[in-house]
C-alpha positions in Angstrom: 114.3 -116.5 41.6 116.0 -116.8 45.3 115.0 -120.0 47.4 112.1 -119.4 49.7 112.9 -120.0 53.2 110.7 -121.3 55.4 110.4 -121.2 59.3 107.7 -122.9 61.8 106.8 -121.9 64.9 109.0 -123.6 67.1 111.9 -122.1 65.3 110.4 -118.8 64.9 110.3 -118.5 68.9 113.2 -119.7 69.7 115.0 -116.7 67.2 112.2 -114.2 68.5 113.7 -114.9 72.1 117.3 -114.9 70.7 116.7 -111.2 69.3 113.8 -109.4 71.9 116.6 -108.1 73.7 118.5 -107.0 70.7 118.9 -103.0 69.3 116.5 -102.7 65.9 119.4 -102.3 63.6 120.6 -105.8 64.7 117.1 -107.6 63.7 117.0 -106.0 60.7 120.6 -107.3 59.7 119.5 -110.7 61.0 116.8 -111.0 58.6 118.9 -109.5 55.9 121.5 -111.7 56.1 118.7 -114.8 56.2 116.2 -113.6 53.9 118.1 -111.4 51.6 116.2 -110.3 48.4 113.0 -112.7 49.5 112.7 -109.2 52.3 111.0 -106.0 51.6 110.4 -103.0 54.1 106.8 -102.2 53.9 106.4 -98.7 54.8 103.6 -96.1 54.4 106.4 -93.0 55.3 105.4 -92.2 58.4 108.3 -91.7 61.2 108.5 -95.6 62.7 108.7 -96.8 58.9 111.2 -94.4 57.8 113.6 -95.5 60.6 113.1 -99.1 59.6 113.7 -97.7 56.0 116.6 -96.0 57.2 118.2 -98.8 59.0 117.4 -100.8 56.2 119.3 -98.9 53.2 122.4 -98.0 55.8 122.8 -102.0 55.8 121.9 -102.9 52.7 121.4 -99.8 50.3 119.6 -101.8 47.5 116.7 -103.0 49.9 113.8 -103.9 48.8 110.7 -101.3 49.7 106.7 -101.2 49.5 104.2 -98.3 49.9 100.6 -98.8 49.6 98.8 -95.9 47.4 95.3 -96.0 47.9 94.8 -93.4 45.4 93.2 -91.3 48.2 96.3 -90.1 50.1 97.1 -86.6 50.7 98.7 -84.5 47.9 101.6 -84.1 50.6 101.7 -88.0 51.3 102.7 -88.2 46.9 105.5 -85.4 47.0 107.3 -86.8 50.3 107.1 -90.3 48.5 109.3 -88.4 45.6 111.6 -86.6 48.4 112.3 -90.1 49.9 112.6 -91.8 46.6 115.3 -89.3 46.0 117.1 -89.5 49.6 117.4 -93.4 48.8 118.2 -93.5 45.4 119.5 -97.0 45.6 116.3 -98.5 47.2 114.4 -100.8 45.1 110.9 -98.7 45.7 107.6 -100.2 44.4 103.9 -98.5 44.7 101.3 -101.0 44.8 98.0 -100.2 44.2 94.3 -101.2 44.1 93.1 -103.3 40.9 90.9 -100.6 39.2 87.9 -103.2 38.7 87.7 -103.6 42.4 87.7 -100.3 42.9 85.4 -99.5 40.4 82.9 -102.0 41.6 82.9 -100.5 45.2 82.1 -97.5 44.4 79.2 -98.3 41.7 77.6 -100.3 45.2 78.6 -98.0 47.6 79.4 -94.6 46.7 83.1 -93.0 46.7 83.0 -92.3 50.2 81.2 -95.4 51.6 83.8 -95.5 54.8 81.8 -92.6 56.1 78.7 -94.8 56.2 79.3 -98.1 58.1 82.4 -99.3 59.8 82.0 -102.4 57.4 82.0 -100.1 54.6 85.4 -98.6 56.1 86.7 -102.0 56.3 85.5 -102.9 53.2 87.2 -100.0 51.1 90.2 -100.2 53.2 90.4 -104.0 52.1 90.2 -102.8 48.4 92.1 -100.1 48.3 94.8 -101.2 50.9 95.2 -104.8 52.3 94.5 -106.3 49.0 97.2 -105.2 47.1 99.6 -105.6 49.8 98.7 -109.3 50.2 99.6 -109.8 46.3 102.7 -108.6 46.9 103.6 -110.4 50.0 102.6 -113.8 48.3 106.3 -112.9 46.4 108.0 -112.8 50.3 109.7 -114.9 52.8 110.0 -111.5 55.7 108.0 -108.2 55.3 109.6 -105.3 57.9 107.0 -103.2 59.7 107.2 -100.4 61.8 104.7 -101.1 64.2 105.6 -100.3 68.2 103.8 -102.1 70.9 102.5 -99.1 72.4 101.0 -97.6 69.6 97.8 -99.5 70.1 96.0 -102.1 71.8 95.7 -104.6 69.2 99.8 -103.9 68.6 100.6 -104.7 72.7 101.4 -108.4 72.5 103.4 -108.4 68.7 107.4 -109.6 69.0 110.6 -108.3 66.6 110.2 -111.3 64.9 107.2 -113.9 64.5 105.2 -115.9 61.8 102.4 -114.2 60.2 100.0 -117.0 59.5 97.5 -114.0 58.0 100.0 -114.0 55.1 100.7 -117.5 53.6 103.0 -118.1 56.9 106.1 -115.4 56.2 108.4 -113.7 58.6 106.8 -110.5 59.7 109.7 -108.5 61.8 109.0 -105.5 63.9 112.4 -104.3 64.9 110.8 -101.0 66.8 108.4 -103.1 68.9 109.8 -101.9 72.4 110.7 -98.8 71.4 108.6 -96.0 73.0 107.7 -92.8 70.2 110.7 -90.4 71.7 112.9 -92.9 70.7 111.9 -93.0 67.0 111.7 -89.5 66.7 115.2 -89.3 68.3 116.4 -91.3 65.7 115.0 -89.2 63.0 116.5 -86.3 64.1 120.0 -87.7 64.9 120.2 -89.7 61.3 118.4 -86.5 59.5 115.9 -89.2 58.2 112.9 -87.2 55.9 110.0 -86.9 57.8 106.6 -86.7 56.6 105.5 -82.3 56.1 101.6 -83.4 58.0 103.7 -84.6 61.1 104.1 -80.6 61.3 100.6 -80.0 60.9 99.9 -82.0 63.9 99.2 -85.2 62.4 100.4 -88.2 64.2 99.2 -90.8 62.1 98.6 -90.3 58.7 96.7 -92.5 55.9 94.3 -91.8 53.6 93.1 -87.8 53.2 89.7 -88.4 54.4 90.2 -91.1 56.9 92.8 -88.7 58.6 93.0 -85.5 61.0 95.1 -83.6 62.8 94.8 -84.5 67.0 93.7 -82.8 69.6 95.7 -82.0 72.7 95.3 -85.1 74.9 94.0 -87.3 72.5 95.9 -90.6 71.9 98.4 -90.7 68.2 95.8 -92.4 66.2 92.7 -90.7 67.2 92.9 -88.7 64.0 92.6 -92.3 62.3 88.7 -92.8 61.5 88.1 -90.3 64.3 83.9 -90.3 63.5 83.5 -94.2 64.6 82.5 -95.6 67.4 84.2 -98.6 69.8 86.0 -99.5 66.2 89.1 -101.0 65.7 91.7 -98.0 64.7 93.1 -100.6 62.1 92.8 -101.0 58.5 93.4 -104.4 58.2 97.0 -105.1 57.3 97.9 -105.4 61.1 96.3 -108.2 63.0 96.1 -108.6 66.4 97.9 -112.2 67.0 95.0 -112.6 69.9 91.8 -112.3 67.5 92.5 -113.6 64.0 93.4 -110.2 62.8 91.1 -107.7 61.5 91.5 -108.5 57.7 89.6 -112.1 58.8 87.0 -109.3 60.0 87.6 -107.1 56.6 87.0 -110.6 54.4 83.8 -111.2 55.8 82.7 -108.1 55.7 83.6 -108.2 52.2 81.2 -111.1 51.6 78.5 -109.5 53.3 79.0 -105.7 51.4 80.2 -107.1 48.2 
């Protein structure tokens, strides 16, 4: 097994102010170079992961790469995982998913849709069926790459291309696209003939699990199709925490606790 390497904080920032200024394609090859097969693009297919997915195979076409199946995505969400499989043959591609048991369990307390019930339900199954096994996997990491753009949310405004995420056992968690605005990703797309996900032309803009998702109305912001029947909730599942709070899978574990 490759040696784990570490970074703390102090030498985190000084490399996160080395590389804020720097095009995505050049953090990604920086944490290549450093982190080599201890590095895995985390992805769930939609367009800012397949350009990290993109750059990531053009540099280095063995890369690593993890999807999430919750075992309730959309019938389109399983082909386009085939079509991109087949695009980037050379990719190392895992699917992780839920433990069974777990699953199992939730559902005998709650009901198969127990999201539409409680947003600590919602958190609850999306801990289950999507944090968790992406946590066992990361345990395995020294860097995960995201695709997550400060703009996209507010808990996403303050994150940097490369910082430690203490929510995960301490690993590198890089965000190459972090100043890039959505034009620019789509741009990219286009100009690279990356696959894009067949819902985007539905009028999805963010897509996750089949009944957790919709299509957006005119006007409304990219991931108000995401939960869309809560209330002053947090349009997060859990993997992505907010560096200010503690992160909503702190939130998701109690919850947990409190559900279980």
């Amino acid at each position: 097994m490759p040696q784990s390497v570490v970074f703390d904080d102090l030498e985190i920032g000084e490399i996160a102010i080395e590389l804020d200024d720097q095009e995505p394609q050049a953090v990604i090859a920086w944490a290549l170079e450093t982190f080599g097969d201890r590095l895995a693009v985390v992805t769930a297919l939609q367009a800012e992961g397949m350009a990290v997915l993109d750059m990531a195979a053009r540099a280095r076409p063995d890369v690593r790469v993890l999807t999430v199946d919750t075992l309730r995505l959309p019938e389109a969400t399983y082909e386009f995982i085939e079509q991109v499989r087949r695009h980037y043959p050379g990719c190392r591609f895992e699917v992780l998913k839920p433990d069974a048991g777990e699953v199992a369990e939730m559902e005998q307390r709650h009901g198969r849709d127990l999201f539409y019930q409680s947003v600590p339900l919602r958190l609850t199954c999306c801990h289950v069926r999507k944090v968790q096994p992406l946590v066992r996997a990361l345990r395995d990491l020294d860097c995960w790459v995201t695709g997550l753009r400060r703009d996209q949310w507010a808990s996403r405004a303050a994150i940097r291309k490369v910082e430690l995420d203490h929510d995960h056992f301490g690993i590198v968690k890089l965000n190459p696209l972090a100043d890039w605005a959505k034009q620019e990703v789509w741009e990219y797309l286009e100009a690279n003939n990356v696959p894009v996900h067949p819902l985007y032309a539905q009028g999805y803009t963010s897509i996750g699990c089949d009944p957790c998702t919709r299509p957006v109305e005119p006007g409304e912001a990219d991931r108000a199709g995401r939960w869309w029947w809560e209330s002053n909730a947090p349009k997060e599942c859990g993997i992505h925490c907010p560096i200010e709070t503690g992160g909503f899978e702190h939130e998701a574990h109690a919850i947990l606790g409190d559900t279980h």
